[in-house]
C-alpha positions as CSV (number, residue, x, y, z in Angstrom):
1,X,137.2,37.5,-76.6
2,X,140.6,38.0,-77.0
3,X,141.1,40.2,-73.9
4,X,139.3,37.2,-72.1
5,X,142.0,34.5,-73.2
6,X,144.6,37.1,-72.4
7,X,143.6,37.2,-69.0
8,X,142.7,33.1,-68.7
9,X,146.1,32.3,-69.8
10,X,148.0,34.7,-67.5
11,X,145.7,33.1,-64.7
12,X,147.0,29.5,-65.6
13,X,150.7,30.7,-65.4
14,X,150.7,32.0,-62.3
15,X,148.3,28.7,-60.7
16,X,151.6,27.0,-62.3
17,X,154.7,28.3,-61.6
18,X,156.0,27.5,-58.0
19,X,155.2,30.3,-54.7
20,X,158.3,32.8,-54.3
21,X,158.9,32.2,-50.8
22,X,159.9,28.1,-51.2
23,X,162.6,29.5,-53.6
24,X,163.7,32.0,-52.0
25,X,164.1,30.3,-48.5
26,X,165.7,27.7,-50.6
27,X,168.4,30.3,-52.3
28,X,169.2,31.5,-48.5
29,X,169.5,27.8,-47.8
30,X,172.0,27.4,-50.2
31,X,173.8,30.5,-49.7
32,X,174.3,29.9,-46.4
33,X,176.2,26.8,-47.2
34,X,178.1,28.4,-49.4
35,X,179.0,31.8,-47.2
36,X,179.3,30.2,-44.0
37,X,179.1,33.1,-41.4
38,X,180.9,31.4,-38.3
39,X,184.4,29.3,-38.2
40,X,181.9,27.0,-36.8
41,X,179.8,26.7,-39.3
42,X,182.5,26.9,-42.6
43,X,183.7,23.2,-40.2
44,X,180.3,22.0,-40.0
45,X,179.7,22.4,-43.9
46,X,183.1,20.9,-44.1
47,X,182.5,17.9,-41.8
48,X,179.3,17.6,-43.5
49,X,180.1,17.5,-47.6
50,X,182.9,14.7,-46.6
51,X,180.0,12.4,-44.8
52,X,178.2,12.4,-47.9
53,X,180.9,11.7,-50.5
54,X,181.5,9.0,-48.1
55,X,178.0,7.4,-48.0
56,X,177.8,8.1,-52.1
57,X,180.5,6.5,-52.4
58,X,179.7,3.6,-50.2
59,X,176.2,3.3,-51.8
60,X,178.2,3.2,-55.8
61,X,180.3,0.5,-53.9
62,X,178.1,-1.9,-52.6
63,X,175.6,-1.3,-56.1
64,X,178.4,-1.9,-58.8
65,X,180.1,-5.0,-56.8
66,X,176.8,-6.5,-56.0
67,X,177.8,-6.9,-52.4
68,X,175.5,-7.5,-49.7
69,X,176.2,-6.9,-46.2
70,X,175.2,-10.3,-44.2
71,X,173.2,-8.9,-40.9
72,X,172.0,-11.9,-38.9
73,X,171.2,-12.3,-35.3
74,X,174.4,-13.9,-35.3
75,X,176.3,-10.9,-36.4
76,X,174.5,-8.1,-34.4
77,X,175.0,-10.3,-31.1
78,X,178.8,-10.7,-32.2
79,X,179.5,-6.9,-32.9
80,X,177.0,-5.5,-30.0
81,X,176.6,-8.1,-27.6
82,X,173.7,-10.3,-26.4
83,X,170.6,-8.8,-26.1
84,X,169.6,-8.0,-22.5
85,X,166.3,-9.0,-21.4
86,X,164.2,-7.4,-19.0
C-alpha cells in the first residue's frame, strides 16, 4: 500500500508542475534580452525598455491624477482631419 501511494503522489507532482520546454524557451527569451548578440539588437532592447517606462509611467500618471483624456469626434477631426468619405 505504501509503495502504491509512493508512486500516486509522484504521479500528481509531475501532472502539476509546469512542461520543461515553456521554461526553458522562456530562460532563452530572457537571456537574449539580456546578452544581446548584434549592435542591433543591444539598440533594439534599448529603444525598447525606454518605450515602456514611458507608457508605465504614463499609465501611473493619468491613474494617480485622475485625468481623462477627452476623445470626441471633435478632437480626432481637429488633430487628424475630416473624415473622407467614399
Amino acid at each position: 500500500m505504501d509503495a502504491y501511494l509512493a508512486r500516486s503522489s509522484t504521479n500528481e507532482r509531475s501532472a502539476v508542475s509546469p512542461p520543461r520546454p515553456i521554461l526553458s524557451s522562456l530562460r532563452a527569451f530572457l537571456a537574449a534580452a539580456v546578452r544581446p548578440p548584434s549592435a542591433l539588437a543591444r539598440a533594439i532592447v534599448i529603444v525598447l525598455a525606454v518605450k515602456l517606462v514611458a507608457v508605465a509611467t504614463m499609465a501611473v500618471y493619468f491613474h494617480y491624477a485622475k485625468q481623462h483624456v477627452a476623445a470626441n469626434a471633435a478632437v480626432v477631426d481637429r488633430l487628424l482631419g475630416p473624415a473622407s468619405l467614399p
